[in-house]
Every structure is written in structure tokens, then in C-alpha cells.
N, C-alpha and C positions, 0 to 999 in steps of 0.2 A: 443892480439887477441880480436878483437870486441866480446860484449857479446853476440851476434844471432849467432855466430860461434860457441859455446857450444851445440846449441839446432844442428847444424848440417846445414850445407849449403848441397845441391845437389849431390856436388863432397864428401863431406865424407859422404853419406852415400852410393852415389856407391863403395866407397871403404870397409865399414862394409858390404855391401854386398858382394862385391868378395873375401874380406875373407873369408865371413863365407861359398859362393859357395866351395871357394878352402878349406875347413876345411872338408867339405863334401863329396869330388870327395877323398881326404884321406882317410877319415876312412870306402869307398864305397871300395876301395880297398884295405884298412887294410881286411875287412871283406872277400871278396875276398878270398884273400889269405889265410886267416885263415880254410875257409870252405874249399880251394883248398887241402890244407894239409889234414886237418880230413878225408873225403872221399877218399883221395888217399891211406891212412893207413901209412902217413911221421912220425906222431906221436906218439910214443907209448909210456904207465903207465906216469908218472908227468914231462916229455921234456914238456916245454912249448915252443908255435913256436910265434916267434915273441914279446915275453917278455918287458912287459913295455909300447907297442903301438908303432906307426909308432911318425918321428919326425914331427913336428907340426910347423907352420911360425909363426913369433910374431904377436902380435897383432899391428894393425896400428899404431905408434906413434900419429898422427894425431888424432886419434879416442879416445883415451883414453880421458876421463873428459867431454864426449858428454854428454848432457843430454837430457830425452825425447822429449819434446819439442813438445807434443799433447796439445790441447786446453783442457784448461778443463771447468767441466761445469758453472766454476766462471768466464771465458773467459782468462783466465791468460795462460801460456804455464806451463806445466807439467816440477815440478824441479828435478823428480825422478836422478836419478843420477848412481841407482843400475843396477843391469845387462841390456842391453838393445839387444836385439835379432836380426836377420838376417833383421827383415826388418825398425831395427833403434827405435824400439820403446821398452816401456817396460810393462812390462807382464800385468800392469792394464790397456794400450791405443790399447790393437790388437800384443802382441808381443808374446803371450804364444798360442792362439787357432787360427787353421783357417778357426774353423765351418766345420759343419757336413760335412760329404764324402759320405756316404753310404744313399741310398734312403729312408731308414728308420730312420734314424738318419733326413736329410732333413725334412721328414716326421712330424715328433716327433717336431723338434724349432718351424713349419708352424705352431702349436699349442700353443705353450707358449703365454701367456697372454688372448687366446681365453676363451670366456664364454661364455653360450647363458644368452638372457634377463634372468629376472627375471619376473614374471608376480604378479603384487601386491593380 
């Protein structure tokens, strides 16, 4: 396998991505189901429903030993290696936060780094 095939060609990381969509659309309806039970009153004193979690797809052969593969600020490609996240990166290149949601959170980053002058 050519070495720029680690950092990830196009086609594997649409595939880390449809995993991790289809890891998602699972435990949307583990969940589901879970709440469906509780509110119907299925469950009662220590039955646990659904025990263990739902079964889960392998992970992509192909995917395994990707690495980041973000510029970093030395210009070189990131050799992180460890966990790498839904959208192919790892948690220090954009792969842990997707920045603020809420208007006050937006609010609050618009601020970071702001100062007024100083007047001598």
C-alpha cells in the first residue's frame, strides 16, 4: 500500500464515514427502543431490556492503520495514529468539537482573542 494511503484517500474516508453514519442510525435505535420499553412499563425491578447493547458492524478493514493526515503547523502531515473520528481526523486536527451551536455559545468564541487598545 503506497504511503499517502494511510493518511486516507477520498474513498476511505467515505467509508469511516458510513460507518460511523451506520454506528449512529444503531444506537438512534437502540435508544429508541430502550425509551420505548421504559414508558410502556415492559420493564420491571432489575430485567434489563436489551442487555449488552445492539450488535455493532466491524470496523472497515481498509480503515484500520489510517492516520490523521492534517497539515500541521511544521507543514508535514499529522502521524497521529490514535483514535480518529467520523469525519477522518483526530481529536487535536477538528475531530473532537464542532464549535458552538447555541447563540450564546457562538456569542462567547466571537469574543476570544478580543481586546480593546490600551491607551499609553
Amino acid at each position: 500500500m503506497p504511503r499517502n494511503a494511510f493518511f486516507g484517500t477520498p474513498e476511505l474516508r467515505k467509508k469511516l464515514k458510513a460507518y460511523y453514519r451506520q454506528l449512529r442510525q444503531i444506537w438512534k435505535i437502540h435508544a429508541a427502543l430502550l425509551n420505548y420499553g421504559e414508558s410502556a412499563g415492559l420493564y420491571v425491578g432489575s430485567i434489563q431490556p436489551l442487555s449488552g447493547g445492539p450488535l455493532l458492524p466491524a470496523f472497515p478493514e481498509e480503515c484500520k492503520g489510517m492516520l490523521c493526515g492534517a497539515k500541521t503547523r511544521s507543514g508535514r502531515p499529522c502521524r497521529n495514529d490514535g483514535t480518529l473520528f467520523a469525519n477522518g481526523r483526530c481529536k487535536l486536527h477538528g475531530g473532537l468539537s464542532t464549535g458552538p451551536k447555541s447563540a450564546e455559545g457562538k456569542r462567547k468564541s466571537a469574543q476570544n482573542g478580543w481586546s480593546p487598545k490600551r491607551t499609553p
